[in-house]
MIDOSE-1310 file (N, C-alpha, C; in nm, 2 decimals, decimal comma, always signed):
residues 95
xxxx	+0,09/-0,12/+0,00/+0,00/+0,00/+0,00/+0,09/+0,12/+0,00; +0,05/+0,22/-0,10/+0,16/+0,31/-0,06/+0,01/+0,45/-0,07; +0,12/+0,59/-0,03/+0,01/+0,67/+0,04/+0,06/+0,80/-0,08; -0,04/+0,87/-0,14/+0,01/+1,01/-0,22/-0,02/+1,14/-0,16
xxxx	+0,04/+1,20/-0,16/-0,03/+1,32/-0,13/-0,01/+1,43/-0,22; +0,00/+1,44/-0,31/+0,03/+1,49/-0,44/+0,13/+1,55/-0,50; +0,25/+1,53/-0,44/+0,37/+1,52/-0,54/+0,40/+1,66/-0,52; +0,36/+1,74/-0,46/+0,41/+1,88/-0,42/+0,53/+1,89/-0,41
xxxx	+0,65/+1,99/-0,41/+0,72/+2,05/-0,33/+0,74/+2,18/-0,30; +0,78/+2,17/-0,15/+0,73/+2,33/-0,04/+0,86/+2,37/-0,06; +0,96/+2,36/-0,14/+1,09/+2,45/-0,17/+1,09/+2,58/-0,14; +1,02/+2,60/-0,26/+0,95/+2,77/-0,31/+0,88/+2,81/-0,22
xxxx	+0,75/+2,73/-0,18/+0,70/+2,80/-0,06/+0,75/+2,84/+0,10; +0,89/+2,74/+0,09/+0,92/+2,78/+0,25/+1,02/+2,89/+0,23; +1,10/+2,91/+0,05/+1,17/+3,04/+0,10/+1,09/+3,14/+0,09; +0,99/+3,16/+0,04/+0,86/+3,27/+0,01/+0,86/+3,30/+0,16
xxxx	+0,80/+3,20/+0,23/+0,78/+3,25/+0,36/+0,90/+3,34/+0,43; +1,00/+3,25/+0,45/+1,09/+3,28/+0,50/+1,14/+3,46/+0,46; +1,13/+3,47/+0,34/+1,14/+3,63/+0,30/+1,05/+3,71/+0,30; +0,95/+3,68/+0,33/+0,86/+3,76/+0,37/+0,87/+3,80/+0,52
xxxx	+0,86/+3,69/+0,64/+0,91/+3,68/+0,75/+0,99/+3,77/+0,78; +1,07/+3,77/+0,75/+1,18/+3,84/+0,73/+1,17/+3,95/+0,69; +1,12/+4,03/+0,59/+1,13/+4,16/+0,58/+0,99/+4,19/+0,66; +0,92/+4,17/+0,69/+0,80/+4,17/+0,80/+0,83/+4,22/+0,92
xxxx	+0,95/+4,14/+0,99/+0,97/+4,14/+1,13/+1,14/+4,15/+1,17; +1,24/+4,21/+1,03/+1,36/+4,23/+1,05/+1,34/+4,39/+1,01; +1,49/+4,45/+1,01/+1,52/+4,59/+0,96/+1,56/+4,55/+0,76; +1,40/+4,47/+0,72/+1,42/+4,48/+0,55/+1,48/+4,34/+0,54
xxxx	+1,54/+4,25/+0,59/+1,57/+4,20/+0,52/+1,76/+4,15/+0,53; +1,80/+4,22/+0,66/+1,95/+4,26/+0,68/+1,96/+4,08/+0,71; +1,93/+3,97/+0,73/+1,93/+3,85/+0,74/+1,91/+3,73/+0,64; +1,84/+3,84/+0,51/+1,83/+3,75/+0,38/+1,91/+3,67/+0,41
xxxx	+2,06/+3,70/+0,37/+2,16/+3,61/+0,25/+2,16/+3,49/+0,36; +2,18/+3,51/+0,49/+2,20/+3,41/+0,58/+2,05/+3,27/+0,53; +1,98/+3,34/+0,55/+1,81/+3,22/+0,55/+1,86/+3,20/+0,45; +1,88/+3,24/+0,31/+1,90/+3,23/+0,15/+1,96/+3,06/+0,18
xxxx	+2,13/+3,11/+0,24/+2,23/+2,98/+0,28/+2,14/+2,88/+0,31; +2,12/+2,86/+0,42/+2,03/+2,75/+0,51/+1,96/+2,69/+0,41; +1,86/+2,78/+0,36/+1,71/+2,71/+0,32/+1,81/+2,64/+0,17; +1,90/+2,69/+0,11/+1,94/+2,63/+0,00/+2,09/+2,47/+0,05
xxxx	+2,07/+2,54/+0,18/+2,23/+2,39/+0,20/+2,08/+2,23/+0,24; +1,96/+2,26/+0,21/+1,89/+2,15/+0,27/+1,85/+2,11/+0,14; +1,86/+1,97/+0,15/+1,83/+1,89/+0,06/+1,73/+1,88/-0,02; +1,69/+1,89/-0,19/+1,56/+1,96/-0,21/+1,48/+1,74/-0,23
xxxx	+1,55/+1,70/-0,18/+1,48/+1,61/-0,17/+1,35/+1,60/+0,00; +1,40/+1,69/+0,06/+1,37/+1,67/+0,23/+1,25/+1,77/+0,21; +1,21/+1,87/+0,08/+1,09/+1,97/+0,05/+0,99/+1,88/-0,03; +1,03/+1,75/-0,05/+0,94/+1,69/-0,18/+0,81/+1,60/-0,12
xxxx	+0,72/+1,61/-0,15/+0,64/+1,55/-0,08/+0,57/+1,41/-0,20; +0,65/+1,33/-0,20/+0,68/+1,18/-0,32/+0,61/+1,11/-0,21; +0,51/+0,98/-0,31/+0,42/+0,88/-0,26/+0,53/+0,81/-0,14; +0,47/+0,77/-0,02/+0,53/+0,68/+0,04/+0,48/+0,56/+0,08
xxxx	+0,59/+0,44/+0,12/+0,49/+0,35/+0,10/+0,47/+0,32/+0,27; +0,34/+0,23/+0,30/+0,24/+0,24/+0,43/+0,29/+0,10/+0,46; +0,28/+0,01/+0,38/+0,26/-0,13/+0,42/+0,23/-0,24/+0,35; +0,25/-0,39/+0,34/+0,26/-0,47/+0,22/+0,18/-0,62/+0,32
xxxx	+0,08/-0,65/+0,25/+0,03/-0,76/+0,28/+0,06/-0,87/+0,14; +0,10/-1,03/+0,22/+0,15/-1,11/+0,16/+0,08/-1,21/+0,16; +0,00/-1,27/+0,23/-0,09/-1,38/+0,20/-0,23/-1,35/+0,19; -0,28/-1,34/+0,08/-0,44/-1,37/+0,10/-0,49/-1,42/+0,01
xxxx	-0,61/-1,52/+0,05/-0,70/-1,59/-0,04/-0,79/-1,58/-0,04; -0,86/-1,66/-0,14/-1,03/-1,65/-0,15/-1,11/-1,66/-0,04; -1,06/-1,68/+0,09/-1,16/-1,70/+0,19/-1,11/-1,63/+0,28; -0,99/-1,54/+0,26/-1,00/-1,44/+0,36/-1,10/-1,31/+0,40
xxxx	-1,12/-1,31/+0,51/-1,22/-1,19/+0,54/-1,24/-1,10/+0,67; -1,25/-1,00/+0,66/-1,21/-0,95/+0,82/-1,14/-0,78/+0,79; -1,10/-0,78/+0,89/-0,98/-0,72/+0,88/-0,87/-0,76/+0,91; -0,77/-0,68/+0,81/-0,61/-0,76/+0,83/-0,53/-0,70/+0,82
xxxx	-0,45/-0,65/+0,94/-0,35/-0,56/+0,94/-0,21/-0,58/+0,86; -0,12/-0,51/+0,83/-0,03/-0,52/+0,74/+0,08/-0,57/+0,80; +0,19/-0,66/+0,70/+0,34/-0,72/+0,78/+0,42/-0,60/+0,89; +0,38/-0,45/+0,83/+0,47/-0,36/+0,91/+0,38/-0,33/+1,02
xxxx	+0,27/-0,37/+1,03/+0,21/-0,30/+1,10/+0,12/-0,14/+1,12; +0,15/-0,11/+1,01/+0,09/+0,04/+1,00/-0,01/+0,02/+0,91; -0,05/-0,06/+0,85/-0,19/-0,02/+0,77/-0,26/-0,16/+0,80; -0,41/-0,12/+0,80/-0,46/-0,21/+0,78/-0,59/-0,24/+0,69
xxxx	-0,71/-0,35/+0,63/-0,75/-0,34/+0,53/-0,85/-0,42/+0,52; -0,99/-0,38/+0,53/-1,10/-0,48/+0,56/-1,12/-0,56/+0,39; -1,14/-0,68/+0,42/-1,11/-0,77/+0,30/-1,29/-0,88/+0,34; -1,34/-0,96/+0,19/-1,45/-0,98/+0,22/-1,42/-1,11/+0,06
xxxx	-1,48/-1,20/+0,08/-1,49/-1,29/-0,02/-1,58/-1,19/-0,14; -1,55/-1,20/-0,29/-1,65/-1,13/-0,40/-1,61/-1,22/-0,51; -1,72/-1,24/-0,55/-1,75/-1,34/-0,69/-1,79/-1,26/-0,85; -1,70/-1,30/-0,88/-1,68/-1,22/-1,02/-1,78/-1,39/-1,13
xxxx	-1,90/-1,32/-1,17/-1,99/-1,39/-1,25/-1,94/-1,45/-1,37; -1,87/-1,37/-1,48/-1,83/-1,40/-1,58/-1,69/-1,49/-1,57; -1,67/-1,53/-1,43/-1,48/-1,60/-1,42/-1,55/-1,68/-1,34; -1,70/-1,74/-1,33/-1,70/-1,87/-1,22/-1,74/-1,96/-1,32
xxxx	-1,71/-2,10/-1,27/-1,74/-2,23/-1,40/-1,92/-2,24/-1,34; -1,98/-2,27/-1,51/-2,08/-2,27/-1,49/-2,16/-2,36/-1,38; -2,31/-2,31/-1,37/-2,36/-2,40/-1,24/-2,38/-2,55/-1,33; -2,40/-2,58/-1,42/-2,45/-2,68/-1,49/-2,34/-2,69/-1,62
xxx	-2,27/-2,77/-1,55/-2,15/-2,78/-1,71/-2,22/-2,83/-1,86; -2,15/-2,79/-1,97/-2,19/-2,86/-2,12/-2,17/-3,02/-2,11; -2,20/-3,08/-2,15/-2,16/-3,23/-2,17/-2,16/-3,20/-2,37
């Protein structure tokens, strides 16, 4: 199971903030270059907000049913027997 949250990144948005902040509540801005550093020595992988995964279930069959929590433990997933019409052998075979 994995989880999306749509693929955003808050890059842009957190230096936006931060300069705004900043000339808001400093003398202009005399702290840019310093935030500028920081916000750019961080990894633009650590602003990305990429699918992650939740959890992986490995056994299940046709007669599972219930709820069933995942190998990791973090997700879990109510499961119920369903009969697909067109993929069952007939009730009365051809001879």
């Amino acid at each position: 199971m994995m989880e999306d949250d749509g693929d955003t990144n808050d890059q842009q948005f957190a230096q936006a903030i931060a300069e705004d902040a900043l000339l808001a509540f400093t003398d202009n801005g005399a702290c840019q270059p310093l935030v500028d550093a920081i916000l750019n020595a961080i990894p633009s992988v650590w602003y990305a907000n990429d699918p992650d995964y939740v959890d992986s279930w490995y056994t299940m069959s046709t007669s599972s049913s219930g709820r069933l929590v995942g190998a990791a433990g973090n997700g879990t997933m109510t499961v119920e027997p369903y009969c697909v019409s067109a993929l069952s052998p007939p009730a009365h075979p051809l001879t």
